[in-house]
One Martini backbone bead per residue (centre of mass of N, CA, C, O) as a GRO file, in nm:
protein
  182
    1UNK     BB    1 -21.742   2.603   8.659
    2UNK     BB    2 -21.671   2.624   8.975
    3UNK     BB    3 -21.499   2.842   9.185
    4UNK     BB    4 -21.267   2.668   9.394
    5UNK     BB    5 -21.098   2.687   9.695
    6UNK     BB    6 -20.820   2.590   9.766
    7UNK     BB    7 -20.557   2.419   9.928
    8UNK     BB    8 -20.287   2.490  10.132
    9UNK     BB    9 -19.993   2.512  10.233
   10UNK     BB   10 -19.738   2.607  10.362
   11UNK     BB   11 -19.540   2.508  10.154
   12UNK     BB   12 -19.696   2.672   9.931
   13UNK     BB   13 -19.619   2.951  10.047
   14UNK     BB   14 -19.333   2.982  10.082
   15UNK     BB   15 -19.264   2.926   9.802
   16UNK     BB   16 -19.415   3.149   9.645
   17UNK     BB   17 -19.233   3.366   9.828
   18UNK     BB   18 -18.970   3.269   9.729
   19UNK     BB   19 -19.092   3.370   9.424
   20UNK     BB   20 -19.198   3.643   9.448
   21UNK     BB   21 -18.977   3.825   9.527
   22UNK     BB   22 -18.773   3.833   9.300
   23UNK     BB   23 -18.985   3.913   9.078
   24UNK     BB   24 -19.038   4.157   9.174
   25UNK     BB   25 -18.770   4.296   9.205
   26UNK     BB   26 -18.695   4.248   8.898
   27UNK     BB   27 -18.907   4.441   8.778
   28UNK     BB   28 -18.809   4.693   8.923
   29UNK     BB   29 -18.487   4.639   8.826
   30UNK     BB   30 -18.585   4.575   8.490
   31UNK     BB   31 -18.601   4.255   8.473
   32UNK     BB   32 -18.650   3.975   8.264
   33UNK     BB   33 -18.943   3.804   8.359
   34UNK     BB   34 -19.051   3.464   8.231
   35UNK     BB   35 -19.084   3.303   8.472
   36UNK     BB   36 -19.310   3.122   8.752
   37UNK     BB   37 -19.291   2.828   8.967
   38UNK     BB   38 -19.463   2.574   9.171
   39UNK     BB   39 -19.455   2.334   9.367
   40UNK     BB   40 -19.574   2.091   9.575
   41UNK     BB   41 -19.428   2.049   9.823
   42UNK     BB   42 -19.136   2.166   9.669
   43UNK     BB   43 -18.943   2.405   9.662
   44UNK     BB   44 -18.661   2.287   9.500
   45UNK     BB   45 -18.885   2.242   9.246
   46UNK     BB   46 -18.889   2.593   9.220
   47UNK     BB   47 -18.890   2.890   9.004
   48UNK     BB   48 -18.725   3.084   8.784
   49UNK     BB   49 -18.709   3.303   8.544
   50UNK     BB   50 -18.435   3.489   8.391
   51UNK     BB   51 -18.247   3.691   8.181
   52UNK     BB   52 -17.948   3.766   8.247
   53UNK     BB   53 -17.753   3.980   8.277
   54UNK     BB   54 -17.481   4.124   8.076
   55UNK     BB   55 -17.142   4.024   8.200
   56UNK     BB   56 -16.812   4.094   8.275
   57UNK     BB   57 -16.638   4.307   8.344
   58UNK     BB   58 -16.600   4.471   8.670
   59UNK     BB   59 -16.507   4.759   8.606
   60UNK     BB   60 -16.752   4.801   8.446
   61UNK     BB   61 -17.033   4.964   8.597
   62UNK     BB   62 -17.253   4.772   8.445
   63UNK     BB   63 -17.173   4.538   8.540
   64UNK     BB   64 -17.230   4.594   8.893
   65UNK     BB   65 -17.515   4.656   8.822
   66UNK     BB   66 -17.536   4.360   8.691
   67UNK     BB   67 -17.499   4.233   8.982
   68UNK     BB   68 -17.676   4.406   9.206
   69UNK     BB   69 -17.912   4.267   9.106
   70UNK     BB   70 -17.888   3.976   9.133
   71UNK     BB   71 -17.832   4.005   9.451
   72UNK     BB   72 -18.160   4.114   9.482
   73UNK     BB   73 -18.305   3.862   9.365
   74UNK     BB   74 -18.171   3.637   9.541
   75UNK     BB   75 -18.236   3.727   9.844
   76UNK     BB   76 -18.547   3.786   9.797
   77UNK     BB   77 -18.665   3.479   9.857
   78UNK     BB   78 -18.539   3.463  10.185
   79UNK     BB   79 -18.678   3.759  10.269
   80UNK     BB   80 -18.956   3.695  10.227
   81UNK     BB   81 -19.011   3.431  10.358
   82UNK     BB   82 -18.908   3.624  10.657
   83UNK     BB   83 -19.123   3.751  10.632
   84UNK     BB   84 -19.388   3.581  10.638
   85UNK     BB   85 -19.275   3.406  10.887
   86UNK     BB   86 -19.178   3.682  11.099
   87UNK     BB   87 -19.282   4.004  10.939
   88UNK     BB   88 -19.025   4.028  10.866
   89UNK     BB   89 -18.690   4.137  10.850
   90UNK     BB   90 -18.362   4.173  10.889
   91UNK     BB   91 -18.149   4.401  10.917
   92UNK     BB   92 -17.943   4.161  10.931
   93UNK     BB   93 -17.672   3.984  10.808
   94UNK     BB   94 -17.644   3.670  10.941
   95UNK     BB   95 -17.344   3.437  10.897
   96UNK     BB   96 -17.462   3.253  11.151
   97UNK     BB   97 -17.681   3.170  11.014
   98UNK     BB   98 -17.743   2.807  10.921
   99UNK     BB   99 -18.028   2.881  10.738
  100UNK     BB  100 -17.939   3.144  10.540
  101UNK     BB  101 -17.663   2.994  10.439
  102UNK     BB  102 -17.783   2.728  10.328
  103UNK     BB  103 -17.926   2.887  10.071
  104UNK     BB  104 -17.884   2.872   9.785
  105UNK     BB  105 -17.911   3.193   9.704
  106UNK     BB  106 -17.715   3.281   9.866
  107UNK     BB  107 -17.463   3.126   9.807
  108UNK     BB  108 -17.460   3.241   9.515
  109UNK     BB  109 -17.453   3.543   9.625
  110UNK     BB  110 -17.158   3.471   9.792
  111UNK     BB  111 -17.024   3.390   9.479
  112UNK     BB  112 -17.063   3.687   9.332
  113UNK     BB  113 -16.958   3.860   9.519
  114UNK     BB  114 -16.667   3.735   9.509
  115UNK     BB  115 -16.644   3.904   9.210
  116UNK     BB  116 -16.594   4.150   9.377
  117UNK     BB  117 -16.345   4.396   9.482
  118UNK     BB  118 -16.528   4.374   9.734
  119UNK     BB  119 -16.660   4.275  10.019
  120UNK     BB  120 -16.881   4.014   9.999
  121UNK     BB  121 -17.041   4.044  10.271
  122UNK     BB  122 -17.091   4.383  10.275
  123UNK     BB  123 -17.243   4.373  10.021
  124UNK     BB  124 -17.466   4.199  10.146
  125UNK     BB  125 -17.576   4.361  10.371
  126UNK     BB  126 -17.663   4.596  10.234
  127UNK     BB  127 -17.867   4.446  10.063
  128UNK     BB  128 -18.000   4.329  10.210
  129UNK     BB  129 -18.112   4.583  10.365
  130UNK     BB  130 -18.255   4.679  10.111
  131UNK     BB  131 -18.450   4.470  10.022
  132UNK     BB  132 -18.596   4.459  10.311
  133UNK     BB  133 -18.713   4.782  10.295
  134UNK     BB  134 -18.872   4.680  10.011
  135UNK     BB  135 -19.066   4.494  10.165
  136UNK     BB  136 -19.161   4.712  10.371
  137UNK     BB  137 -19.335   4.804  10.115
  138UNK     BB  138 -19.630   4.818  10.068
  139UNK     BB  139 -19.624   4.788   9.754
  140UNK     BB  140 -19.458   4.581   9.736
  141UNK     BB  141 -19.584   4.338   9.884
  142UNK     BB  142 -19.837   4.371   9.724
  143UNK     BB  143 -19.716   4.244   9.515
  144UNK     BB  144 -19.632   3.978   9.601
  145UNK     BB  145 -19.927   3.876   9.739
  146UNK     BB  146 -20.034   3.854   9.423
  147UNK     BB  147 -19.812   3.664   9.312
  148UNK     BB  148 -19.886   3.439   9.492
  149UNK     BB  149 -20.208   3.395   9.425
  150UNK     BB  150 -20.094   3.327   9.120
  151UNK     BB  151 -19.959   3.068   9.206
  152UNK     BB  152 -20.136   2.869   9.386
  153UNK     BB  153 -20.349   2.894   9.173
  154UNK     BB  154 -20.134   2.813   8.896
  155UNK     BB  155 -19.808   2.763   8.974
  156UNK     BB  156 -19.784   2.917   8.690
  157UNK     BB  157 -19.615   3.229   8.552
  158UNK     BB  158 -19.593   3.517   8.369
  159UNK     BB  159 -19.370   3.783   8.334
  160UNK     BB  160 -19.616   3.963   8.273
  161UNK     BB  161 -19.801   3.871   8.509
  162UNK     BB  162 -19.591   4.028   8.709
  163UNK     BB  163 -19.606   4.311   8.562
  164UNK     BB  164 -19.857   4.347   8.628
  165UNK     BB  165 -19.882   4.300   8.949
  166UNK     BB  166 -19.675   4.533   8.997
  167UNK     BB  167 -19.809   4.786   8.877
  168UNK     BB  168 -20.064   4.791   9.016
  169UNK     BB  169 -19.929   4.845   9.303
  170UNK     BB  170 -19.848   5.109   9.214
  171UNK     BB  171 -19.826   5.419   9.227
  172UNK     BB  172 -19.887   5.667   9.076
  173UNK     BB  173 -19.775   5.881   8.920
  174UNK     BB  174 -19.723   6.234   8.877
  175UNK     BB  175 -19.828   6.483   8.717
  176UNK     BB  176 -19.620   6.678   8.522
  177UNK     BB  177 -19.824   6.871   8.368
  178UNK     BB  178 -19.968   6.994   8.606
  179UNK     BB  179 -19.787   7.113   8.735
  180UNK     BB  180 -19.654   7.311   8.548
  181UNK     BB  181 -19.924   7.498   8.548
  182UNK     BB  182 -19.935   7.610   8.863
   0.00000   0.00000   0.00000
């Protein structure tokens, strides 16, 4: 059968970037993505499934470690979304845009964040503009651009798949033996 490319909609890109955006951001911050689907014209009713680190007490420095990766892949998916839609991310989180905090993902991230110590408006603030930062890397990107091909193709795909077109899309380490002998 001969392979014949897709037609795809807005709404089916949107939704891809919507969902490539976290999978890629959690498998950078070591986050095990078991898998990512996107339905046909329906943002909704697509999803993620990620591990979610195990926390407890917010005093334990292990636990805001693993409150703020969950916070950097909940952004990670309206910041893909409007890095796609209008080129970039903005550089700051504005919380009077009543489309950016309406976004399911964003509200959960403000209701995680009220759960720590410290003002949780500015803890959102200081992360978006992080994720924003590092969706705005070539490399990281291009993992994006990678994991939405993979998902329009086939529309649901394994977290193994996600952390394959991740891996591939990084720069090689530099040969750490090599340096030691020059």
């Amino acid at each position: 059968m001969p392979n014949r490319k897709r037609n795809y909609s807005h709404a089916d890109e949107r939704s891809a970037y919507y969902q490539a955006g976290p999978a890629v951001i959690a498998t950078l911050l070591g986050l095990e993505v078991e898998a990512v689907s996107i339905n046909a014209d329906d943002e909704c009713c697509s999803w993620i499934a990620i591990r979610k680190p195990l926390y407890g007490e917010m005093n334990c420095p292990v636990d805001r470690l693993a409150k703020f990766s969950m916070l950097k892949v909940l952004l990670a998916g309206p910041a893909a979304k409007m890095r796609y839609s209008f080129g970039s991310v903005s550089a700051e989180f504005d919380p009077s845009n009543r489309h950016l905090v309406r976004d399911p993902a964003i509200l959960r991230a403000l209701n995680l964040a009220a759960e720590l110590p410290q003002n949780g408006l500015s803890i959102i603030s200081a992360l978006w503009h992080g994720v924003g930062c590092s969706l705005a890397q070539t490399e990281v990107w291009s993992a994006v651009e990678g994991v939405v091909r993979a998902l329009l193709n086939d529309r649901e795909i394994a977290g193994s798949t996600v952390e394959e077109i991740v891996w591939h899309s990084m720069p090689p380490l530099p040969n750490q033996c090599s340096q030691l002998h020059s």
